[in-house]
C-alpha positions as CSV (number, residue, x, y, z in Angstrom):
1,X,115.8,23.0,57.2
2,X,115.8,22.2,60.7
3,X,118.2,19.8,62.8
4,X,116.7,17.2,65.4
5,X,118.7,16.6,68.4
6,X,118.9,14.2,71.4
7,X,121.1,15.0,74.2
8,X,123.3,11.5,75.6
9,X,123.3,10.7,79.4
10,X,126.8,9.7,80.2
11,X,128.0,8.5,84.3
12,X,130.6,6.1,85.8
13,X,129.4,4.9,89.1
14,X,131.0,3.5,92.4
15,X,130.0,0.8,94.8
16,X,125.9,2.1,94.1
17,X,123.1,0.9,92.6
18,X,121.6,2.5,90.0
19,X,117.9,2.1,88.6
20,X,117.1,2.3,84.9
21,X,112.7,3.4,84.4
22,X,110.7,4.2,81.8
23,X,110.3,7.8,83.3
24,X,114.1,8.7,82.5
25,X,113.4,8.3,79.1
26,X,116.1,5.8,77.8
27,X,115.7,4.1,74.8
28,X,119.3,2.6,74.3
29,X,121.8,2.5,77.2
30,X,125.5,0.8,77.2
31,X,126.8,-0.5,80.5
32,X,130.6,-0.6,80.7
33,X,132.1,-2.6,83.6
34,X,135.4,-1.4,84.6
35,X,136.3,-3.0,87.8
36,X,135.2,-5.1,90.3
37,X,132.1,-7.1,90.5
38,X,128.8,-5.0,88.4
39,X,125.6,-7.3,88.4
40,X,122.3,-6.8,86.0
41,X,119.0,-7.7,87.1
42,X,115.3,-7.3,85.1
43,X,112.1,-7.8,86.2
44,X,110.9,-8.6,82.6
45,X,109.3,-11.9,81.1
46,X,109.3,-14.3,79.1
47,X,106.7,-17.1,79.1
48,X,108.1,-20.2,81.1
49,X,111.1,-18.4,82.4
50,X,111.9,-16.4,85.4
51,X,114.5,-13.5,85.0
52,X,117.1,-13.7,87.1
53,X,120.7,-11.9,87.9
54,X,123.8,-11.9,85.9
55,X,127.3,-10.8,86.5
56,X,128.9,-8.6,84.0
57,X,132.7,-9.2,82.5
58,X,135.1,-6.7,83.1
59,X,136.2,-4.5,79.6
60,X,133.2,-6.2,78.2
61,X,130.3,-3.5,77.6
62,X,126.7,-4.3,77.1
63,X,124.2,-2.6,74.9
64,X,120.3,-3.0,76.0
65,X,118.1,-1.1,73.4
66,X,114.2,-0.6,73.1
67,X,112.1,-1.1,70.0
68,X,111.2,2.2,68.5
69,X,109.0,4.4,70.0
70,X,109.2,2.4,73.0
71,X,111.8,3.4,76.6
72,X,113.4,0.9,78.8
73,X,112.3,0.0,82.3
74,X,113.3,-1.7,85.4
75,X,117.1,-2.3,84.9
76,X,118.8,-2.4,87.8
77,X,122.8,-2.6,87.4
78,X,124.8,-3.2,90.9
79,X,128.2,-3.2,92.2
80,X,127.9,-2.7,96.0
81,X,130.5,-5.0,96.5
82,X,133.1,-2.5,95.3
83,X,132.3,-2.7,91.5
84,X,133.0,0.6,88.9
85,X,130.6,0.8,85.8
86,X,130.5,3.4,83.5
87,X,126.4,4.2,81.5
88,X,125.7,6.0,77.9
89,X,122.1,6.1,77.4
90,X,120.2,8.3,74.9
């Protein structure tokens, strides 16, 4: 019997930008805003609406997931305006 395994990416970030693509592999990631202002922006669509940028709440996580078999691509999270966010991904 054999065991499958899948290693997590973990990281708390500072006043960056940081850049989710499909290359990185990620098929569920969880965005933790600690402090500070930490905005999500996507360049994916939806017929008849533009996406656009949102401002995360403070203590309020997020969890963006892919379908099966599928990674997640162009997710960018920023807080250069002095924000603190804190990523799992698998």
């Amino acid at each position: 019997m054999g065991f499958k395994s899948q290693s997590i990416f973990t990281g708390t970030f500072t006043n960056t930008t940081v850049s989710i693509v499909e290359a990185m592999g990620l098929s569920v990631i969880s965005i933790n805003p600690i402090s500070g202002t930490v905005s999500l922006t996507s360049t994916g669509s939806v017929p008849g609406l533009t996406s656009g940028t949102i401002t995360l709440t403070v203590g309020q996580p997020v969890l963006i997931s892919a379908d099966s078999g599928y990674t997640l691509d162009s997710i960018t999270i920023n807080s250069t305006s002095g924000g603190v966010f804190a990523i799992l991904g698998k």
